[in-house]
C-alpha positions in Angstrom: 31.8 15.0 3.3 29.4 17.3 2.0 27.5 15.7 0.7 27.0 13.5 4.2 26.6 17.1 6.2 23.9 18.3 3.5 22.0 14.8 3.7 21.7 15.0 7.4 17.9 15.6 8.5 19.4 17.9 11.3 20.9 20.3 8.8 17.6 19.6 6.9 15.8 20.4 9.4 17.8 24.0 10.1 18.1 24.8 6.8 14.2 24.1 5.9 13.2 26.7 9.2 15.5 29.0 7.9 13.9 29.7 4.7 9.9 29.1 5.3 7.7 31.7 4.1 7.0 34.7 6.8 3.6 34.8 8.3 1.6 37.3 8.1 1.2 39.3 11.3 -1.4 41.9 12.4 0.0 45.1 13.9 -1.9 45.1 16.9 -1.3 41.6 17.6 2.2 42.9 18.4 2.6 45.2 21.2 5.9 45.4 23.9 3.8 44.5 26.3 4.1 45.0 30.0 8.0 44.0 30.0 8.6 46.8 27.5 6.7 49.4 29.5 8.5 48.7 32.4 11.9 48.6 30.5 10.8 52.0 29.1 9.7 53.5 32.5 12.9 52.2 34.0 14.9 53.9 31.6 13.1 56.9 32.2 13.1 56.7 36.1 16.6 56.6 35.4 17.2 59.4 33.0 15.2 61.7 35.5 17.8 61.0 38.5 20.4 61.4 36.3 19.6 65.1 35.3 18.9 65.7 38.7 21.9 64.4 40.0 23.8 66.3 37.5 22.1 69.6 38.0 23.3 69.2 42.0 26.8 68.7 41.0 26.6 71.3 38.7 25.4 73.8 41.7 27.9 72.2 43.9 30.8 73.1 41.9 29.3 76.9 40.7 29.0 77.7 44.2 32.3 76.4 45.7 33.8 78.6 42.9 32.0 81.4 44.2 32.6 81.3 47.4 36.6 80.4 46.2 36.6 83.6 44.3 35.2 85.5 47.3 37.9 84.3 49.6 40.7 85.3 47.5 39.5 88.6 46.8 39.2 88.5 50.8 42.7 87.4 50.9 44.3 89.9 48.2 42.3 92.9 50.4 43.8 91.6 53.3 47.2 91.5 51.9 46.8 95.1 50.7 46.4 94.2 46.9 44.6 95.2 44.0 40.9 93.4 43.9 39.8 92.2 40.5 36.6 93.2 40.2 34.6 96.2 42.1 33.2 93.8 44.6 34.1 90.6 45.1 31.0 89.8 47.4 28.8 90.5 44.1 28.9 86.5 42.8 28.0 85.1 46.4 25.4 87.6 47.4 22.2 86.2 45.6 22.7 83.1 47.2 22.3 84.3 51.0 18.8 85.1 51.8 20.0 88.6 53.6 22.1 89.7 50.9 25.2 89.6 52.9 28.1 87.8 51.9 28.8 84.5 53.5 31.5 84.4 55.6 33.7 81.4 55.8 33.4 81.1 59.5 29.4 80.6 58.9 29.8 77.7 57.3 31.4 74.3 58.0 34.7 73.6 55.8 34.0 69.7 55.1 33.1 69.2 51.9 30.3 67.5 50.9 
C-alpha cells in the first residue's frame, strides 16, 4: 500500500514542490505593498479611537465620583454629621469654569 501511495505522480508531484531549492529573492522586490499599508493604517485608525474612547470613559467615571463624593458630603452636612475632608466642594471645583461647585439641580440626572 505504500508503496502504491509513494508511486503516485500526485504525491510525486507534492512531495517534489515540497522540497525544490529556494529562490533567491531581492529585498526590494518584496514590499507589503498597498494592502499592507492599509492593514497597517487601519490598525492604527483603530488604536487612535480606542485611546480616545478610553480616555472619555476614564473622565466619565472620575467625574461622576466627584460629583458622588460632593453629594454625600452634602448629604452628611445636611444630616448634621461630621464631613470628611475640610471641603468637600474642593474635588469638583476645577471642573466649573466659575469655580463654584456644581449643584445637582444644574445638571440633568440621566446618565450618559
Amino acid at each position: 500500500m505504500l508503496t502504491l501511495l509513494l508511486t503516485n505522480p500526485l504525491v510525486i508531484g507534492l512531495l517534489g514542490a515540497a522540497t525544490t531549492a529556494p529562490v533567491a529573492v531581492d529585498n526590494e522586490d518584496v514590499t507589503p505593498g498597498a494592502v499592507g499599508f492599509l492593514a497597517t493604517a487601519f490598525v492604527a485608525l483603530m488604536a487612535v479611537l480606542l485611546g480616545l474612547d478610553m480616555m472619555r470613559r476614564v473622565r466619565r467615571t472620575r467625574y461622576r465620583a466627584e460629583v458622588g463624593a460632593l453629594l454625600d458630603a452634602e448629604e452628611a452636612q445636611a444630616r448634621g454629621e461630621t464631613v470628611e475632608s475640610a471641603d468637600p466642594t474642593a474635588s469638583v471645583a476645577p471642573l466649573v469654569g466659575s469655580g463654584e461647585p456644581v449643584s445637582p439641580a444644574d445638571s440633568d440626572s440621566t446618565p450618559r
